[in-house]
Biopython code that builds the backbone (N, CA, C, O; Angstrom):
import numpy as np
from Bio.PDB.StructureBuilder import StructureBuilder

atoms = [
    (1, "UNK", "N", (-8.023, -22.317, -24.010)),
    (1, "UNK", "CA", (-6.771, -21.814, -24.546)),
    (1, "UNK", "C", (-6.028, -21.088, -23.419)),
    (1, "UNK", "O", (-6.547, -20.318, -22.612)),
    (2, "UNK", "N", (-4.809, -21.424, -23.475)),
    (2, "UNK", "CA", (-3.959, -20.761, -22.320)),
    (2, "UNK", "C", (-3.376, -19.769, -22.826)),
    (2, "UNK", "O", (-2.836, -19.949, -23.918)),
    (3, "UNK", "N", (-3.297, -18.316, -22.144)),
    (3, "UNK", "CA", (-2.602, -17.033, -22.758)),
    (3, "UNK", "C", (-1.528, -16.735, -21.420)),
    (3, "UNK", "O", (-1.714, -17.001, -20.232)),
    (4, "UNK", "N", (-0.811, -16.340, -21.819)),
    (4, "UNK", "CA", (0.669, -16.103, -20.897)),
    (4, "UNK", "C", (0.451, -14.834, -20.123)),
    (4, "UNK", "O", (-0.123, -14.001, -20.824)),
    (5, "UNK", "N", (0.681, -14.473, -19.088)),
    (5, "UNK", "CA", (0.370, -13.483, -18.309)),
    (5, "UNK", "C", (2.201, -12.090, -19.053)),
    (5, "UNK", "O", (2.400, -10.888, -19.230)),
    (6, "UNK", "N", (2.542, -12.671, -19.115)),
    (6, "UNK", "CA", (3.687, -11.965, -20.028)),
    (6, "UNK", "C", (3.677, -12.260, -21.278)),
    (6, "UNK", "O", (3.439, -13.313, -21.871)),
    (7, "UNK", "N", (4.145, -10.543, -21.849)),
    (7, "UNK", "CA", (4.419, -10.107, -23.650)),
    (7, "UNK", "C", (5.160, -11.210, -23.886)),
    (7, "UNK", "O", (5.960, -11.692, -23.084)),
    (8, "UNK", "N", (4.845, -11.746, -25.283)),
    (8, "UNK", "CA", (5.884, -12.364, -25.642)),
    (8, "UNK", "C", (6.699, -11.631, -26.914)),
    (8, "UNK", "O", (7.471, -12.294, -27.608)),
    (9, "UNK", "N", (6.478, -10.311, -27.140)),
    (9, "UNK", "CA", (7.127, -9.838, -27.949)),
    (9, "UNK", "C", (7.211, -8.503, -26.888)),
    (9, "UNK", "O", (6.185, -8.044, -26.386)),
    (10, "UNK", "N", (8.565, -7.939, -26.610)),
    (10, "UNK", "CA", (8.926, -6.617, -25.872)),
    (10, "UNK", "C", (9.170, -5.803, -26.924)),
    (10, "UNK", "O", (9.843, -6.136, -27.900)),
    (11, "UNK", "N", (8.671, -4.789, -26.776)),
    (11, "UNK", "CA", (9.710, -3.391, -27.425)),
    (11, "UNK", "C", (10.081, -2.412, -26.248)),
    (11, "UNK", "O", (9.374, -2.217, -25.259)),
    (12, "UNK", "N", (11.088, -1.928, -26.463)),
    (12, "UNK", "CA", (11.549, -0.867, -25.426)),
    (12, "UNK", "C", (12.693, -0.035, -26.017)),
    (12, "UNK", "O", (13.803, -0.311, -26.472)),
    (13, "UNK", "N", (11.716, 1.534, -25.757)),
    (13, "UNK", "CA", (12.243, 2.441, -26.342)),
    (13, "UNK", "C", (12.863, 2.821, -27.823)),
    (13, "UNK", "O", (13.772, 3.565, -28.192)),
    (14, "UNK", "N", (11.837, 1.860, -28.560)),
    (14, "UNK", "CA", (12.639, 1.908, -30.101)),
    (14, "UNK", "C", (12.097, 2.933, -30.980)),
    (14, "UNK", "O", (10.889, 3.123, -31.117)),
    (15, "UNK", "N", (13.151, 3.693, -31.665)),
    (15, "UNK", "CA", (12.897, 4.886, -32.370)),
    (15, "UNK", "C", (13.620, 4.576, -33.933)),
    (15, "UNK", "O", (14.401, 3.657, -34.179)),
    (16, "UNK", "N", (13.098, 5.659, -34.936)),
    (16, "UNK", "CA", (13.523, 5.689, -36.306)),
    (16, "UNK", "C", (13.804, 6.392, -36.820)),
    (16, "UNK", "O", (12.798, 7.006, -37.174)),
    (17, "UNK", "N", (15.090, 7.052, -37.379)),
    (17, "UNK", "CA", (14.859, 8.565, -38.075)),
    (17, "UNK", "C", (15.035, 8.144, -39.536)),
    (17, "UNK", "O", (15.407, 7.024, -39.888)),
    (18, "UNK", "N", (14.659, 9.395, -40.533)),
    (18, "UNK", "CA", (15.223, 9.259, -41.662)),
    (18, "UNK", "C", (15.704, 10.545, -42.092)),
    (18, "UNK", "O", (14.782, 11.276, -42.451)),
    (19, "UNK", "N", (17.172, 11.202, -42.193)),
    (19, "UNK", "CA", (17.399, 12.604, -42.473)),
    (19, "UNK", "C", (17.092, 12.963, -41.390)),
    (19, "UNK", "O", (15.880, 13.176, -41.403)),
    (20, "UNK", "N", (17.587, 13.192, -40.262)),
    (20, "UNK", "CA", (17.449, 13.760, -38.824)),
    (20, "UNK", "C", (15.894, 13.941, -38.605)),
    (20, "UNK", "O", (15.510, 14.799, -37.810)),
    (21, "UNK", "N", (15.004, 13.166, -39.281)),
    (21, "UNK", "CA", (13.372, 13.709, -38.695)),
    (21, "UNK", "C", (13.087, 12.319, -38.070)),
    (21, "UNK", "O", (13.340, 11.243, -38.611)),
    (22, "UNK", "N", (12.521, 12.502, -36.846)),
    (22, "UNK", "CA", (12.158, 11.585, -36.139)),
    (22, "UNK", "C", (10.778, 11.094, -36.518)),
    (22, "UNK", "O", (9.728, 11.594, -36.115)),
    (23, "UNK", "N", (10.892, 10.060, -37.339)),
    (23, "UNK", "CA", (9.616, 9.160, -37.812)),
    (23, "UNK", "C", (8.405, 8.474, -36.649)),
    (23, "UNK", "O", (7.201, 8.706, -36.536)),
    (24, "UNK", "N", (9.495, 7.380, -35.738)),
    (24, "UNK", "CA", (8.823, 6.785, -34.807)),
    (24, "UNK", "C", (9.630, 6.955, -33.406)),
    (24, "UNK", "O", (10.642, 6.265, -33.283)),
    (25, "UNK", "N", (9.217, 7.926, -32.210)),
    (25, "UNK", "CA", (9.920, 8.184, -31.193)),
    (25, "UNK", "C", (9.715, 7.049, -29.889)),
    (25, "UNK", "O", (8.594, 6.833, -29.426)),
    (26, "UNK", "N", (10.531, 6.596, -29.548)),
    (26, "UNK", "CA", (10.689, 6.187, -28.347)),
    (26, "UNK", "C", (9.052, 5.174, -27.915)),
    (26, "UNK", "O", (8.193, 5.452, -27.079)),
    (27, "UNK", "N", (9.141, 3.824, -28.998)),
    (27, "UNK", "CA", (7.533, 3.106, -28.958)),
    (27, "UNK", "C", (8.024, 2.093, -27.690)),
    (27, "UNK", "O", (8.911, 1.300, -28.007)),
    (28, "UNK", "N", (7.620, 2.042, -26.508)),
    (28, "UNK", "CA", (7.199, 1.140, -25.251)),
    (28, "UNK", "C", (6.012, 0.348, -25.603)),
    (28, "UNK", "O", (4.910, 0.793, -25.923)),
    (29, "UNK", "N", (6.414, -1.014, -25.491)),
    (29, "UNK", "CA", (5.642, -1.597, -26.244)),
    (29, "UNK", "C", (5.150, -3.589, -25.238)),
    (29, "UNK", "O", (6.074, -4.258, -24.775)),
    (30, "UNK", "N", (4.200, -3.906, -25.178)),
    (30, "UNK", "CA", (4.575, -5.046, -24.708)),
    (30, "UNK", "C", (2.656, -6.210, -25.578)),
    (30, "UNK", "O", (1.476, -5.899, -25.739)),
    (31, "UNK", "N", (3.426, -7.366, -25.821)),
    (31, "UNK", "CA", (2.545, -7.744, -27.190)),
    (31, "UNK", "C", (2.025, -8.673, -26.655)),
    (31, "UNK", "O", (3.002, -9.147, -26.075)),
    (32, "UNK", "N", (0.760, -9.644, -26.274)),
    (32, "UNK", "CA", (0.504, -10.723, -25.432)),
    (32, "UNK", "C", (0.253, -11.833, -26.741)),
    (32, "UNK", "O", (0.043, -11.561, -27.923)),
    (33, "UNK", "N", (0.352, -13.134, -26.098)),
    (33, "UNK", "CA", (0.221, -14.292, -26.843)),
    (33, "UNK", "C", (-1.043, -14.251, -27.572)),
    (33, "UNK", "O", (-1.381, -15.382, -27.921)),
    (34, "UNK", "N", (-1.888, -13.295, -27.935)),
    (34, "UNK", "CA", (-3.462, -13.890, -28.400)),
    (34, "UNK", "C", (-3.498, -12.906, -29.299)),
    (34, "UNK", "O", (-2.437, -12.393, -29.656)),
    (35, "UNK", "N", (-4.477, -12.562, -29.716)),
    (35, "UNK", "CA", (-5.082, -11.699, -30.805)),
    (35, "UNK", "C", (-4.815, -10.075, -30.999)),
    (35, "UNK", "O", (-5.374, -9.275, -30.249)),
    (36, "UNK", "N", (-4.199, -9.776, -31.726)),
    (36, "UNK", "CA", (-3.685, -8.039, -31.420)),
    (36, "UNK", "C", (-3.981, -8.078, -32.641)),
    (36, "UNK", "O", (-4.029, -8.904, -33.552)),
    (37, "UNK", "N", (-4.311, -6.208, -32.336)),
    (37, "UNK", "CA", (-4.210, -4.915, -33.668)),
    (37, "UNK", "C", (-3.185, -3.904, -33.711)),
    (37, "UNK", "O", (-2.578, -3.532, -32.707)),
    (38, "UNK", "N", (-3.050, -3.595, -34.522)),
    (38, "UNK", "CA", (-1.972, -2.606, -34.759)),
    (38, "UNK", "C", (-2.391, -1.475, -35.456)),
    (38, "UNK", "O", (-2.073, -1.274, -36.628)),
    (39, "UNK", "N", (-3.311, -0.487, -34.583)),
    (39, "UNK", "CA", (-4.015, 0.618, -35.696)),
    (39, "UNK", "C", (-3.395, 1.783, -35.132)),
    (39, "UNK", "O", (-2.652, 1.811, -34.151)),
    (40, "UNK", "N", (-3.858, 2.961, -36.010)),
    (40, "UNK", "CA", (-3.550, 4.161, -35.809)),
    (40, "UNK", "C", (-3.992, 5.239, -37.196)),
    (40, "UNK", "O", (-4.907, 4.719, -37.835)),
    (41, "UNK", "N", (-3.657, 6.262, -37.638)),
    (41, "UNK", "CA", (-3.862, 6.934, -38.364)),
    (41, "UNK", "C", (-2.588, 7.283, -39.777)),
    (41, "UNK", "O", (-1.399, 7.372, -39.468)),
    (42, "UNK", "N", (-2.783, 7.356, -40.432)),
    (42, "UNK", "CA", (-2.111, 7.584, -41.854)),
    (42, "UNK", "C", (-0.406, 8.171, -41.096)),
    (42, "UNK", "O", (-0.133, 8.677, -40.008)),
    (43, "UNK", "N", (0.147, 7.922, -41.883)),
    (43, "UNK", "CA", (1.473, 8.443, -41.112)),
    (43, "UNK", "C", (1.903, 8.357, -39.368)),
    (43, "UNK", "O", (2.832, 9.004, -38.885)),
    (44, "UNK", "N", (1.356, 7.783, -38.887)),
    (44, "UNK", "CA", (1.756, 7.209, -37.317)),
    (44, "UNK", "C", (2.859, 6.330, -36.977)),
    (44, "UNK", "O", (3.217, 6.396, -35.801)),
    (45, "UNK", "N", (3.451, 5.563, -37.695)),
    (45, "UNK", "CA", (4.548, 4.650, -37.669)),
    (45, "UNK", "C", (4.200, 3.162, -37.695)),
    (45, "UNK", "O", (4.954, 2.372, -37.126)),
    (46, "UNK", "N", (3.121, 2.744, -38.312)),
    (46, "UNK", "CA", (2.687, 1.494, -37.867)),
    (46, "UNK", "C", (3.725, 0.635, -38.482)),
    (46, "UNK", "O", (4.344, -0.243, -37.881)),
    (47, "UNK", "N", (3.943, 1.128, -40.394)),
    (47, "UNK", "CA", (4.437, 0.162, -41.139)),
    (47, "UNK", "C", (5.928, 0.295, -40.822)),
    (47, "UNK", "O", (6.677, -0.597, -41.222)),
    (48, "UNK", "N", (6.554, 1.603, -39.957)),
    (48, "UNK", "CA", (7.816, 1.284, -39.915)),
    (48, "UNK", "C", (8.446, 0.500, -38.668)),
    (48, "UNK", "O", (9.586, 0.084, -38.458)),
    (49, "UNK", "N", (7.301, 0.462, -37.948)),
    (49, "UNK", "CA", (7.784, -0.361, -36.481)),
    (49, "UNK", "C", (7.536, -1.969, -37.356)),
    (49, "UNK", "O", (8.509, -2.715, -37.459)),
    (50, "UNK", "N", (6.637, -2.247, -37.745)),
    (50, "UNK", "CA", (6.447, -3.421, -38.292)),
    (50, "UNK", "C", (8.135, -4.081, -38.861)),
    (50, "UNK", "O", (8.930, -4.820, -38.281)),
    (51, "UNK", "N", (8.192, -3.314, -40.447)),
    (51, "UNK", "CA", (9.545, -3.548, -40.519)),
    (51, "UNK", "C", (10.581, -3.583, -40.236)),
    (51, "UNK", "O", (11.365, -4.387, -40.740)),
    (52, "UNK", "N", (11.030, -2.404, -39.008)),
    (52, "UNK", "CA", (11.958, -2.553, -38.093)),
    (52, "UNK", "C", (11.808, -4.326, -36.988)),
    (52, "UNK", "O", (12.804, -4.944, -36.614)),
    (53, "UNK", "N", (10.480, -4.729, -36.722)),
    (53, "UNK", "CA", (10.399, -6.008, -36.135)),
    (53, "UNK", "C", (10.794, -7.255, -36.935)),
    (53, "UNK", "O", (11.504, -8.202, -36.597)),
    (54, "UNK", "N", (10.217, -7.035, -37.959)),
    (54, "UNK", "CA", (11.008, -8.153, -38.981)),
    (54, "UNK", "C", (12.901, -7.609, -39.593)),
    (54, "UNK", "O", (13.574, -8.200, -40.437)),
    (55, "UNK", "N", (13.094, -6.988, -39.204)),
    (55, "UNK", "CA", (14.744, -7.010, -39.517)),
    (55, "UNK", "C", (14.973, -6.157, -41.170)),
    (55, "UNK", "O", (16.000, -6.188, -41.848)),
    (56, "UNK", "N", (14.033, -5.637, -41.408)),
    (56, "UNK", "CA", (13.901, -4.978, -43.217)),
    (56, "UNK", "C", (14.610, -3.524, -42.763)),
    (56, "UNK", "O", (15.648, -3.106, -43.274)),
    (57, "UNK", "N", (13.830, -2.804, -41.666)),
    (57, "UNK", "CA", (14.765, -1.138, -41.419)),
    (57, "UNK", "C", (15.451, -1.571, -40.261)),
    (57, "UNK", "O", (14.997, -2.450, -39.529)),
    (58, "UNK", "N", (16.988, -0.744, -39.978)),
    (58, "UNK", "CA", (17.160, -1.126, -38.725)),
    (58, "UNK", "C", (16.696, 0.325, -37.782)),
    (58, "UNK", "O", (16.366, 1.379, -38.326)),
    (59, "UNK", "N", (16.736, 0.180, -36.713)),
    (59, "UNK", "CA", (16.359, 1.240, -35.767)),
    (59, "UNK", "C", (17.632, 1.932, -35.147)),
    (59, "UNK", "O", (18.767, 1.566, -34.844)),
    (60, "UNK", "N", (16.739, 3.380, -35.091)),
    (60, "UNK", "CA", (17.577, 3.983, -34.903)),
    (60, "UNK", "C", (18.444, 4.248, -33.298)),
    (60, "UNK", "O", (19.519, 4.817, -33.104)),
    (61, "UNK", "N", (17.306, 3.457, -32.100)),
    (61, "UNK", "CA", (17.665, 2.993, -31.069)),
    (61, "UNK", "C", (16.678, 2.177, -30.876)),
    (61, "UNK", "O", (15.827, 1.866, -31.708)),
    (62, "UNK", "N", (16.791, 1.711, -29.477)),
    (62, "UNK", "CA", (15.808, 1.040, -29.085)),
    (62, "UNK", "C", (16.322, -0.854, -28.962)),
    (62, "UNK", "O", (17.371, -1.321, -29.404)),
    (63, "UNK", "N", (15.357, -1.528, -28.330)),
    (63, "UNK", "CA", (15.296, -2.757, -28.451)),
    (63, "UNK", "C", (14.330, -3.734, -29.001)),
    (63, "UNK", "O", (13.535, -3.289, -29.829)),
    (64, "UNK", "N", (14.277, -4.656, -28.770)),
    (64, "UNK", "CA", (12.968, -5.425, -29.047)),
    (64, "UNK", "C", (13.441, -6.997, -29.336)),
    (64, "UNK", "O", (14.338, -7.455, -30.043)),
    (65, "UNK", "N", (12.331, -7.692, -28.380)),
    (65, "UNK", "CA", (12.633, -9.072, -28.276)),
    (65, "UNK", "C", (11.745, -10.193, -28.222)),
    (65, "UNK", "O", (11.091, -10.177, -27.179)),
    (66, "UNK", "N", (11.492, -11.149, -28.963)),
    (66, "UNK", "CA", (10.605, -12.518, -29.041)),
    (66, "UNK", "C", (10.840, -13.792, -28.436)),
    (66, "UNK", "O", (11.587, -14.711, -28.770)),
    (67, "UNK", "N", (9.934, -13.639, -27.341)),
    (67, "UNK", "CA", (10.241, -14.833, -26.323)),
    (67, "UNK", "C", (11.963, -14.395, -25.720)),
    (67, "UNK", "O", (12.876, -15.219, -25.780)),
    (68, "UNK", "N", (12.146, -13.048, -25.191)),
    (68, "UNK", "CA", (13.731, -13.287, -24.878)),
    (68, "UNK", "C", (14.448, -12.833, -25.627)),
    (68, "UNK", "O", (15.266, -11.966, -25.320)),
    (69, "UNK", "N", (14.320, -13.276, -26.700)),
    (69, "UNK", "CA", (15.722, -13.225, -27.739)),
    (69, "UNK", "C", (15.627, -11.753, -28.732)),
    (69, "UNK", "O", (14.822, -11.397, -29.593)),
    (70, "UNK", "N", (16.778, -11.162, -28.186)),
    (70, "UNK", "CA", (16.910, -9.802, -29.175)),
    (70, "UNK", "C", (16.518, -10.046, -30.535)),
    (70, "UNK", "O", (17.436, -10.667, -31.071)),
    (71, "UNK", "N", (15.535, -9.833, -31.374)),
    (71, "UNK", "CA", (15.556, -9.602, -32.633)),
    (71, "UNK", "C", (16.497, -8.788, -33.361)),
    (71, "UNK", "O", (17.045, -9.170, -34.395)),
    (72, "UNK", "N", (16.720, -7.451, -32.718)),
    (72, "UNK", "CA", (17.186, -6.519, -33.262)),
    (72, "UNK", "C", (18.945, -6.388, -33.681)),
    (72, "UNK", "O", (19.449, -5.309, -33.991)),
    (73, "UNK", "N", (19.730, -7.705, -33.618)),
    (73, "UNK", "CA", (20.861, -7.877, -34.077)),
    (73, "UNK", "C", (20.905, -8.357, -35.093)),
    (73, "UNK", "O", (21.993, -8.567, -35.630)),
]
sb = StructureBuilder()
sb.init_structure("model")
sb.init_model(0)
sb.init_chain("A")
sb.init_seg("    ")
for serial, (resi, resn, name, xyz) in enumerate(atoms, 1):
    if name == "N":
        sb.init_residue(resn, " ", resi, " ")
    sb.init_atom(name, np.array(xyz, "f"), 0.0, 1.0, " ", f" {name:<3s}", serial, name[0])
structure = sb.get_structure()
């Protein structure tokens, strides 16, 4: 199996507020072609970076892109 030496999913610098409280600050992020986890602890931001990647919350900055292409418009 061939794995790509580059993320194919970028994040950079994407944050979330809700009511001026900063949920998820400033996630640097880079995702490789093969097998990933996404853990952390109860309230960490997992499920809101998730939905911010699929297009459900938008963010409150930040970028993020698949193969290239901005998701985040």
């Amino acid at each position: 199996m061939f794995f790509s030496k580059e993320p194919i999913i970028k994040i950079h610098g994407l944050s979330k507020e809700y009511y001026n409280k900063v949920v998820v600050d400033q996630i640097n992020l880079g995702i490789p072609d093969s097998c990933f986890a996404f853990l952390g602890p109860n309230g960490a931001g997992k499920t809101t970076i998730m939905l911010m990647l699929l297009g459900l919350v938008k963010p409150s900055n930040g970028t993020a892109s698949i193969f290239g292409t901005n998701i985040l418009n």
